[in-house]
N, CA and C atoms as an extended XYZ file, in Angstrom:
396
Properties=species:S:1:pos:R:3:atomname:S:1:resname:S:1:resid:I:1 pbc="F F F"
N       116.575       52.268       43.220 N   UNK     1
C       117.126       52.165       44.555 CA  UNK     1
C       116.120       51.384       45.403 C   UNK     1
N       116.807       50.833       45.936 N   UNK     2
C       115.845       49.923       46.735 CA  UNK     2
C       115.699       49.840       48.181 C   UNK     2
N       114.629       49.367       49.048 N   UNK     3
C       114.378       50.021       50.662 CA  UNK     3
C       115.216       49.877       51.550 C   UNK     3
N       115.907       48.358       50.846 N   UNK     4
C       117.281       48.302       51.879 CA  UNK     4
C       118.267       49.055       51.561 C   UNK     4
N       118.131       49.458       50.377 N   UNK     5
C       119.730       50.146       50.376 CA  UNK     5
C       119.008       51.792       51.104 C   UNK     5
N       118.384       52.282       50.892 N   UNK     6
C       117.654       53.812       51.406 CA  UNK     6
C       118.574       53.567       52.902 C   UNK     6
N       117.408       52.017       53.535 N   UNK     7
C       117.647       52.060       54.873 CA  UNK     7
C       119.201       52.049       55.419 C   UNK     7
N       119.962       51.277       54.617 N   UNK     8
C       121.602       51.617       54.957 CA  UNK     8
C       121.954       52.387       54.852 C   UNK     8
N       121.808       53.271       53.879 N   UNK     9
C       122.319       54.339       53.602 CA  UNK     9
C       122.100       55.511       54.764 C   UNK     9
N       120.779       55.183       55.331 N   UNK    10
C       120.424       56.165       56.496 CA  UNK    10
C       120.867       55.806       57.910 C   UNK    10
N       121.592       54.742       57.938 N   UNK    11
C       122.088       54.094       59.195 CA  UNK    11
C       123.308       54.631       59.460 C   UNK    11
N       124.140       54.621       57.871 N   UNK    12
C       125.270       55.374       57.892 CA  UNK    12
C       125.601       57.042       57.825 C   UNK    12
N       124.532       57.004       57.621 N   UNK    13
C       124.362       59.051       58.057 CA  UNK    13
C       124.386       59.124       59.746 C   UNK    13
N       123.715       58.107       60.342 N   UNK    14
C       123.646       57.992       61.418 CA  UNK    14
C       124.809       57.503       62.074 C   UNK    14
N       125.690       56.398       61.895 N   UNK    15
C       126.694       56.353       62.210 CA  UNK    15
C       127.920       57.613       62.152 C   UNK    15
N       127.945       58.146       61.310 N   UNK    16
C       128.701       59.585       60.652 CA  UNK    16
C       128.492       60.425       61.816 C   UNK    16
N       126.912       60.404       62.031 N   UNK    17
C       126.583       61.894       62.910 CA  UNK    17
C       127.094       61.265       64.507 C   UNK    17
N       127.057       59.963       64.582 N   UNK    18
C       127.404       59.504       66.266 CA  UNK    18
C       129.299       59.418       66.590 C   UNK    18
N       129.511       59.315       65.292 N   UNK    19
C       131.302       59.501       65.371 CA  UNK    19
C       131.620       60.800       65.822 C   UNK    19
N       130.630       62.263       65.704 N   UNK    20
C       131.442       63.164       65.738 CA  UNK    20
C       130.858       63.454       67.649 C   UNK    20
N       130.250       62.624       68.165 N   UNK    21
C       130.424       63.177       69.714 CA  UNK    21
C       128.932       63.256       70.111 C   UNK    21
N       127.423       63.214       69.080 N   UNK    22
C       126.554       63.054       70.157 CA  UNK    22
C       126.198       61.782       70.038 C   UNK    22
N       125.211       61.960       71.926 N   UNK    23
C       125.223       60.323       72.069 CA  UNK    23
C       123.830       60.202       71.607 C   UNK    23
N       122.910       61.394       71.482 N   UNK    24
C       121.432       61.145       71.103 CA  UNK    24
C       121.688       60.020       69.659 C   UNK    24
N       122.739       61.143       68.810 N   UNK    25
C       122.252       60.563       67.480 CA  UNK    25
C       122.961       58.905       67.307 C   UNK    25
N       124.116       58.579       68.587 N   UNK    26
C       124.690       57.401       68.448 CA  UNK    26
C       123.570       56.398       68.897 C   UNK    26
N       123.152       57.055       70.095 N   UNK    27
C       122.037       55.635       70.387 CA  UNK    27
C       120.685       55.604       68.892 C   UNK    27
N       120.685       56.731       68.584 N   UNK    28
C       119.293       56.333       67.605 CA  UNK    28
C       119.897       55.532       66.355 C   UNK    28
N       121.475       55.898       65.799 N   UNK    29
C       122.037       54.828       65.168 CA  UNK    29
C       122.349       53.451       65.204 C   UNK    29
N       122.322       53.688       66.536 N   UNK    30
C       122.575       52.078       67.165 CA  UNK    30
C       120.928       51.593       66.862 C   UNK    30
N       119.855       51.590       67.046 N   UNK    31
C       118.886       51.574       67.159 CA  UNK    31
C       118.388       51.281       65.935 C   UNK    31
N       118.489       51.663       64.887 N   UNK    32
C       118.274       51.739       63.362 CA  UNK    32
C       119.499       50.616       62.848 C   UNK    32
N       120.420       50.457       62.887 N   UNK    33
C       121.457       49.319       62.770 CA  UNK    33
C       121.028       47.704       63.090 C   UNK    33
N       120.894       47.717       64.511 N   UNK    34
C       119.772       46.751       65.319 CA  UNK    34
C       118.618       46.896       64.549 C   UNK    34
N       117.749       47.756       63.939 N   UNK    35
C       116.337       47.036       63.027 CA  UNK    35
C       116.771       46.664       61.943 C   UNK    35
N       117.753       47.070       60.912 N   UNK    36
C       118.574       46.780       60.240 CA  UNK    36
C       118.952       45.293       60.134 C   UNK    36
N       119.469       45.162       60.766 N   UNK    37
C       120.340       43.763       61.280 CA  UNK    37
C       119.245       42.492       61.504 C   UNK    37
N       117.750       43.070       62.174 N   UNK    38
C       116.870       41.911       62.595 CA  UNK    38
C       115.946       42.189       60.675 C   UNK    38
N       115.870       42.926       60.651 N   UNK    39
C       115.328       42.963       58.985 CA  UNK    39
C       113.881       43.479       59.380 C   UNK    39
N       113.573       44.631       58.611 N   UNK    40
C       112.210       45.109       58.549 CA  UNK    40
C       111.072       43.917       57.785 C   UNK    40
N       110.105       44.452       57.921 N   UNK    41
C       108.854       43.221       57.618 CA  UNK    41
C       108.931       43.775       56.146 C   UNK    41
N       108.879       42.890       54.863 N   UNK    42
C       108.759       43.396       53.806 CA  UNK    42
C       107.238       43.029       53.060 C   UNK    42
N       106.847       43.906       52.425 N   UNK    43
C       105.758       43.924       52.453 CA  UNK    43
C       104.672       42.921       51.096 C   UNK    43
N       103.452       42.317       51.364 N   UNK    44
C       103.302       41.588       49.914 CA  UNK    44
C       103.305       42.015       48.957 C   UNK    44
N       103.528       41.051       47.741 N   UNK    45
C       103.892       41.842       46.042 CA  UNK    45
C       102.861       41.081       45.756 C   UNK    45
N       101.759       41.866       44.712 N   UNK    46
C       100.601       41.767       43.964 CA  UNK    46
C       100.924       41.854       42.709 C   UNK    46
N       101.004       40.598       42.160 N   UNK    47
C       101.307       41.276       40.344 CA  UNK    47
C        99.885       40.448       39.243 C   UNK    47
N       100.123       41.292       38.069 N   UNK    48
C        99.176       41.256       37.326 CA  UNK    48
C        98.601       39.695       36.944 C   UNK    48
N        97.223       39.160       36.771 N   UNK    49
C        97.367       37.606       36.162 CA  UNK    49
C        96.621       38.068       35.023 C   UNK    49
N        96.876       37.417       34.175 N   UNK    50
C        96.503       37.135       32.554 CA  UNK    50
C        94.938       37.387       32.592 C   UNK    50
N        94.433       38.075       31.988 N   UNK    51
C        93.153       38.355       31.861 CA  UNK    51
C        92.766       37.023       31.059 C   UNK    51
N        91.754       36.409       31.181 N   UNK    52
C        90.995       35.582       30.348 CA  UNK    52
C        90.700       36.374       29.354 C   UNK    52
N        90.947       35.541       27.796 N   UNK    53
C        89.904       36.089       26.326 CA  UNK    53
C        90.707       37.503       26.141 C   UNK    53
N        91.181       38.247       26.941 N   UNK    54
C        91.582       39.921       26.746 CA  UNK    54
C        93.443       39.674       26.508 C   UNK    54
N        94.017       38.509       26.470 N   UNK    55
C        95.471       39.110       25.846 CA  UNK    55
C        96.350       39.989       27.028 C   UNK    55
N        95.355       40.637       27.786 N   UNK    56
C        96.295       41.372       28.736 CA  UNK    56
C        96.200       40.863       30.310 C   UNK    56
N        96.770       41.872       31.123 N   UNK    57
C        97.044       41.204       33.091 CA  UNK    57
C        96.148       42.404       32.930 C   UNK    57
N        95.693       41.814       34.050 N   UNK    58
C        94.973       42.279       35.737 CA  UNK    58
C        95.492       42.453       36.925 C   UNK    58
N        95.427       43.591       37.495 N   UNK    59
C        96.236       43.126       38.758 CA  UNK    59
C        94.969       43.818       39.683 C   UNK    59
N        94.580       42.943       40.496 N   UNK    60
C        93.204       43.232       41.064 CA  UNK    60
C        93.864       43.283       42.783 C   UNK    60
N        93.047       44.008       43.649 N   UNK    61
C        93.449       44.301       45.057 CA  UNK    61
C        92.676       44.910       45.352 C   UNK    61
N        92.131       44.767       46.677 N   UNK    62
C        91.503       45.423       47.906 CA  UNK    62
C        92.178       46.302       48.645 C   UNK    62
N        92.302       47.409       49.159 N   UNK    63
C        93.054       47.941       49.530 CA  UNK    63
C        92.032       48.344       51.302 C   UNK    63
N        92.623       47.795       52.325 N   UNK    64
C        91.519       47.830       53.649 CA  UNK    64
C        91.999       48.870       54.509 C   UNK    64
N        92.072       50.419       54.496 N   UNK    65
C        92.978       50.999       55.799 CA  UNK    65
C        91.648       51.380       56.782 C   UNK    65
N        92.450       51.029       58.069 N   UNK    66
C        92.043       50.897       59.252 CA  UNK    66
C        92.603       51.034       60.332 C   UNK    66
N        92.942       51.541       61.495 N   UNK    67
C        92.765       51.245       62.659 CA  UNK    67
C        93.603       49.950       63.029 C   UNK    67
N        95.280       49.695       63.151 N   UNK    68
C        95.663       48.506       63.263 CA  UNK    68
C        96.456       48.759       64.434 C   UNK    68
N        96.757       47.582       65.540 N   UNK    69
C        98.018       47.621       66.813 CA  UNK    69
C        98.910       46.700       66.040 C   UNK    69
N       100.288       47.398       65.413 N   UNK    70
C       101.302       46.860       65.037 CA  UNK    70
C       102.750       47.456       65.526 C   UNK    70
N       103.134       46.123       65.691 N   UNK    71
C       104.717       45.860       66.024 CA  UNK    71
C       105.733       46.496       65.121 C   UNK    71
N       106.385       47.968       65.997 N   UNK    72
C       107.390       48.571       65.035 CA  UNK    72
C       108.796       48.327       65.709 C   UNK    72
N       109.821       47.549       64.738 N   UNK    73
C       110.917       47.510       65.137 CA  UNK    73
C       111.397       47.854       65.992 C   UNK    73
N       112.225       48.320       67.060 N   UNK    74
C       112.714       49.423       67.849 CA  UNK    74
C       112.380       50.164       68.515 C   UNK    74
N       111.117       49.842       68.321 N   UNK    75
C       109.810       51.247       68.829 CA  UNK    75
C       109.121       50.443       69.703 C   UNK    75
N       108.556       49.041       69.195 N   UNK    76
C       107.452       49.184       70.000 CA  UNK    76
C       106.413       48.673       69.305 C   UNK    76
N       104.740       48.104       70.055 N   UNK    77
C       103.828       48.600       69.803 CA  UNK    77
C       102.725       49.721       69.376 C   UNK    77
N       102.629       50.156       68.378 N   UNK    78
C       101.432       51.569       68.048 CA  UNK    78
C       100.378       51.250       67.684 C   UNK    78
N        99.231       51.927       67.857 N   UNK    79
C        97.654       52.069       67.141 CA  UNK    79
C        97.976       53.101       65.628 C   UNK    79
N        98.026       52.510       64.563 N   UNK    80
C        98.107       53.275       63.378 CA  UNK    80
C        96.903       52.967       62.285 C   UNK    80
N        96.972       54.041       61.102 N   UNK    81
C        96.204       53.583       59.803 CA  UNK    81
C        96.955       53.086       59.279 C   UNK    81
N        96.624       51.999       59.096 N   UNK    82
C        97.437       50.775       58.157 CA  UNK    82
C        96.718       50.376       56.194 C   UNK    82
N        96.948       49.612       55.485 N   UNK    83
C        96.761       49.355       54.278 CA  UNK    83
C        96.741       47.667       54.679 C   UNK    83
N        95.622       46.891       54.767 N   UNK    84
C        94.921       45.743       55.042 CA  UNK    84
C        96.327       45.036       56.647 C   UNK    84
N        96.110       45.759       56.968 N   UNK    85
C        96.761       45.429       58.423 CA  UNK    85
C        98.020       45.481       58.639 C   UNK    85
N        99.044       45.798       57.654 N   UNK    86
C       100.145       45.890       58.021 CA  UNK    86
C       101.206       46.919       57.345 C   UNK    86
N       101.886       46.998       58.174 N   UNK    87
C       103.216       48.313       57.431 CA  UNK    87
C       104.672       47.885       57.083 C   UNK    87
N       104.958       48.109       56.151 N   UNK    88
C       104.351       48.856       54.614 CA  UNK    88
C       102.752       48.148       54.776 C   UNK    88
N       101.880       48.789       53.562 N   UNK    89
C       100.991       47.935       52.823 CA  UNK    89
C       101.248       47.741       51.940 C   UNK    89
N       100.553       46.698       50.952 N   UNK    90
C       101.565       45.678       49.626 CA  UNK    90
C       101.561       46.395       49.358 C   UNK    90
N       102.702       45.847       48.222 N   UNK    91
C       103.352       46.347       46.777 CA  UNK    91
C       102.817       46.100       45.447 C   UNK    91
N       101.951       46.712       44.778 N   UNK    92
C       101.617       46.676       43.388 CA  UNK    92
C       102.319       46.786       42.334 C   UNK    92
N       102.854       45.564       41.409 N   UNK    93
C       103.774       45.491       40.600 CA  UNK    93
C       102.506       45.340       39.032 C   UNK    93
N       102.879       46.925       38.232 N   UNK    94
C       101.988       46.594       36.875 CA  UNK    94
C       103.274       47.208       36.259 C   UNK    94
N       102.925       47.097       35.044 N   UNK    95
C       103.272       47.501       33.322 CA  UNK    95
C       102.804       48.358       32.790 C   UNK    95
N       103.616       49.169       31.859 N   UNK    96
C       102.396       49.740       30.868 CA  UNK    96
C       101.315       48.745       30.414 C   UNK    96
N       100.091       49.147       30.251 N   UNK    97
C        99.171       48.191       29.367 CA  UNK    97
C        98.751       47.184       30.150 C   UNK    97
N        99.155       46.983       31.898 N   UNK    98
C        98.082       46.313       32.744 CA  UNK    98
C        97.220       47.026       33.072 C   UNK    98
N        96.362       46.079       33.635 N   UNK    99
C        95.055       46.991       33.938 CA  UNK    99
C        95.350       46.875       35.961 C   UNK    99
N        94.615       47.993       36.224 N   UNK   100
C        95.097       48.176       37.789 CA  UNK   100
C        93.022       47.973       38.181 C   UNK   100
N        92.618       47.150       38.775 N   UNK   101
C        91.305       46.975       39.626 CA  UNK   101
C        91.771       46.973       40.532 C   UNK   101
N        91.160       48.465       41.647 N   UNK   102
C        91.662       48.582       43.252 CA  UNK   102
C        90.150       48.624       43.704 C   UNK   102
N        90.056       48.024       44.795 N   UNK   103
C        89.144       48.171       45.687 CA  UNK   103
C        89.656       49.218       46.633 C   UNK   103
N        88.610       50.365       47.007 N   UNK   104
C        89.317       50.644       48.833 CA  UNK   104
C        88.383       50.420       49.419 C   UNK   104
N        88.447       50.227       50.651 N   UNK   105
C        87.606       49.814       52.175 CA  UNK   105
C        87.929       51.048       52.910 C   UNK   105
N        86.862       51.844       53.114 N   UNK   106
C        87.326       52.636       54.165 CA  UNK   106
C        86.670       52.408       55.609 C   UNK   106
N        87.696       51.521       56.626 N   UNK   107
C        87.578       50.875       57.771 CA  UNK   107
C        87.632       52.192       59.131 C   UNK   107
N        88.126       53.057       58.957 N   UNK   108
C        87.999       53.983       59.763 CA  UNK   108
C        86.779       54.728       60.346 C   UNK   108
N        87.147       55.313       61.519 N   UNK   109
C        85.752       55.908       61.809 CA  UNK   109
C        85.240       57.372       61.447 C   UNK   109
N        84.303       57.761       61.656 N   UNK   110
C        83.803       59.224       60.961 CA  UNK   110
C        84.701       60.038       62.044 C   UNK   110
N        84.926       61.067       60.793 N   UNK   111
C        85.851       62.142       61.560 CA  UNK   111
C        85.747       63.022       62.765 C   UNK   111
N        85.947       62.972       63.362 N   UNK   112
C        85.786       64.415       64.754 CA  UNK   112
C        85.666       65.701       64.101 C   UNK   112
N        84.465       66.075       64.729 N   UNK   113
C        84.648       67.621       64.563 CA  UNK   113
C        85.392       68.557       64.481 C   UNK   113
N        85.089       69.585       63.941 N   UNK   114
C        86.734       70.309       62.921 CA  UNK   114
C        86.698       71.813       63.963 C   UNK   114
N        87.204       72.307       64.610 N   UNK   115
C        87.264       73.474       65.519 CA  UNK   115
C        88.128       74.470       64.997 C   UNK   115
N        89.437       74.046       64.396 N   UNK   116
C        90.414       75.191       63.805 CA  UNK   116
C        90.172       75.637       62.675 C   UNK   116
N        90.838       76.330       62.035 N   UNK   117
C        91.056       77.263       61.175 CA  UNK   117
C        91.368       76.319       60.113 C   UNK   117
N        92.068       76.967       58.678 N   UNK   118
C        91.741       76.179       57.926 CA  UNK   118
C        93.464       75.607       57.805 C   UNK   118
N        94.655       76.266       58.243 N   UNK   119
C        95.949       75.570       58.460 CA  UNK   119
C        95.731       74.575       59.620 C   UNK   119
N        95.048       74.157       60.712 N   UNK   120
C        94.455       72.811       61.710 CA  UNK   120
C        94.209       71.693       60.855 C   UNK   120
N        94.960       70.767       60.801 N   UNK   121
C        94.639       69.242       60.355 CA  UNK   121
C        93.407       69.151       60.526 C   UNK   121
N        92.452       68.589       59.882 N   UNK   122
C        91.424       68.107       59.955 CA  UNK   122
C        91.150       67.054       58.807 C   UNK   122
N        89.625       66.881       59.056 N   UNK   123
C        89.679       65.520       58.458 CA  UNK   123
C        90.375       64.085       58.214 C   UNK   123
N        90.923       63.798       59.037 N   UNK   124
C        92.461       62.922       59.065 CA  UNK   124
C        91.878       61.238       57.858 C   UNK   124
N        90.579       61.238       59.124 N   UNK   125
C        90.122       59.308       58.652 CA  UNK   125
C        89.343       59.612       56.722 C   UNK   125
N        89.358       60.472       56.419 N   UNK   126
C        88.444       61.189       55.277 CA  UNK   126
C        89.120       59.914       54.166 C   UNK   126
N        88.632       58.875       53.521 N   UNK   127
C        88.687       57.980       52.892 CA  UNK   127
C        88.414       58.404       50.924 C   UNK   127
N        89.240       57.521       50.037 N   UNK   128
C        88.876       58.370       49.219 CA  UNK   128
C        87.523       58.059       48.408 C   UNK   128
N        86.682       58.433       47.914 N   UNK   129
C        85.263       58.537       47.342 CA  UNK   129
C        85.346       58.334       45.998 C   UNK   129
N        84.814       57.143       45.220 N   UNK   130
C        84.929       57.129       43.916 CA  UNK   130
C        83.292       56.999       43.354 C   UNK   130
N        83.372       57.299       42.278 N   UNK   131
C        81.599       57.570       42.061 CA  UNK   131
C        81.859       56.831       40.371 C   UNK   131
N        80.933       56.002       39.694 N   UNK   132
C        81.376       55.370       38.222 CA  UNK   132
C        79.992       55.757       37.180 C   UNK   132
């Protein structure tokens, strides 16, 4: 299944729910139809290249989340964590039997101090840690 069809499919739940009389869910259908219609940003595809001498792909990527001001359909401007600046972040297309080389960047800042309990979100920017 694929993002456009998800996204139609959820436009028309939305249309369904604005036929029977509210106007919240008609305007947010209308709203989702209209991003629909102008087309969401689709995101880059990374696929494997032929390893030199090794017979097999590579599919090599940096992966940068950070701190980005991006343009959401319908919405607006937001400050979000993004995957090298934009939303979606790419798409990694492998195989059995490619090899996956990820870089991550963790661009965020050190976390705020933790005050709640242990159900309180915390740690939000906490990046993941690989050790070899």
């Amino acid at each position: 299944m694929s993002r456009r069809s998800v996204l139609r499919s959820g436009v028309a739940v939305g249309l369904t729910v604005a036929a029977d009389g509210s106007a919240a869910a008609g305007l947010a259908a209308g709203r989702a139809a209209a991003a629909v219609a102008r087309g969401f940003p689709q995101p880059p595809v990374t696929t494997p290249a032929p390893a030199p001498g090794a017979g097999g792909r590579v599919l090599e990527q940096v992966l940068d989340v950070r701190f980005t001001d991006v343009l959401v359909p319908s919405h607006g401007r937001l400050t979000t964590r993004t995957y090298n600046g934009a939303i979606p972040g790419p798409t990694l297309r492998a195989r059995a039997g490619d090899t996956l080389q990820i870089t991550h960047v963790n661009g965020l800042p050190p976390n705020p101090p933790h005050h709640g309990g242990h159900n309180t979100p915390h740690r939000p920017d906490t990046g993941i840690t690989c050790t070899t």
